[in-house]
N, C-alpha and C positions, 0 to 999 in steps of 0.2 A: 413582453418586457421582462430585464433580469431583475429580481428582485436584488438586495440589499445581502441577505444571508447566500444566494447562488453566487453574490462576486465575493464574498467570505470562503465559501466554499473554495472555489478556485482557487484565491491567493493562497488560501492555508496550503491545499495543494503544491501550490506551484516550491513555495520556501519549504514545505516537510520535504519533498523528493530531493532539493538543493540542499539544506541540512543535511539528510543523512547521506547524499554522495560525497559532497566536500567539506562538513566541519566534522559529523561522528566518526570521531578514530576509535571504533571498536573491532579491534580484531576479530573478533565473532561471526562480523558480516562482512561471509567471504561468497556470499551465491546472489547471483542477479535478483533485481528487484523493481516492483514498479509501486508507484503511488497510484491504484486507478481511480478512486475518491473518494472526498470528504462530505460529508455528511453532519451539517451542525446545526444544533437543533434553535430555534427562536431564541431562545433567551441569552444565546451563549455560554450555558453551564459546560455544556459537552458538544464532542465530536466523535464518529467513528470515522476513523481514518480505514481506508479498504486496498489492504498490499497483500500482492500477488510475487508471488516467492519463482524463478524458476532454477530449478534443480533437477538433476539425477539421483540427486541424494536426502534421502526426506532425512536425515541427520541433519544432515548441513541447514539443511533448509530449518530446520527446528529450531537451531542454533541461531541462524538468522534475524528469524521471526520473535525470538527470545528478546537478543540484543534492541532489534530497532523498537519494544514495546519497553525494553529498560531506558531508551532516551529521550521517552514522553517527559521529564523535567527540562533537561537541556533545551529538546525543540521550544517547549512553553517559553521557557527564560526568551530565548533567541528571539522568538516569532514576539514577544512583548517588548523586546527594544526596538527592531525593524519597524513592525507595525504600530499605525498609532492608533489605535484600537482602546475601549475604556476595561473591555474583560476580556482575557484571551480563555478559549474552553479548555476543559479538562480534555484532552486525545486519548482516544481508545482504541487503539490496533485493532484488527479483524482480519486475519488470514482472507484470503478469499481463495478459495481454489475451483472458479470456474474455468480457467481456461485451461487447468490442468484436466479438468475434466473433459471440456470439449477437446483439448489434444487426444486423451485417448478414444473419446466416440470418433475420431476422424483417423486414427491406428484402426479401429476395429471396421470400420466403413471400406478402408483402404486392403483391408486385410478379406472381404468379400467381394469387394471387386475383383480381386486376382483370382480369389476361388470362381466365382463366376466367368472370369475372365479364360482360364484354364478348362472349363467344361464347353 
């Protein structure tokens, strides 16, 4: 059964991702991005929001990840008109770079098969 804070969880999801593709006009965030999830704790004080950056450019990406942690007020406003909710959480950005990570063990996996593949 979903509890009460997992469809929390989602919703904030589903409006942060929506927010920052079509209302944050920050120039800043010029590199792909995902929302992969929220994480809000019982009482609704806080949320870690968990975005995943993709880039060639860890600059860019920095820059990014800058901007969309600079529009935690904006989101809050937003998500408190939309939602009729009685406390919306403080949001807390979290880079995540696990699937940067798993891209490169699957570079270096792919990168011994051919060695292997060649002998």
């Amino acid at each position: 059964m979903i509890n009460r804070t997992d469809k929390l969880n989602a919703e904030f999801k589903r409006y942060i991702a929506e927010l920052l593709t079509k209302k944050v006009k920050d120039p800043r965030i010029t590199e792909m991005f995902t929302i992969l999830s929220v994480d809000c704790d019982r009482e609704l004080s806080s949320a870690k929001v968990y975005v995943s950056i993709f880039s060639t450019r860890p600059e860019k990406a920095a820059e990014t990840f800058v901007a969309i942690k600079e529009s935690e007020p904006f989101i809050r406003r937003e998500i408190s008109k939309s939602m009729h909710i009685r406390k919306v959480p403080q949001f807390v950005f979290v880079l995540d770079s696990s699937m940067a990570y798993g891209q490169k063990i699957q570079e270096i996996l792919n990168e011994i098969n051919k060695t292997n593949n060649n002998n």
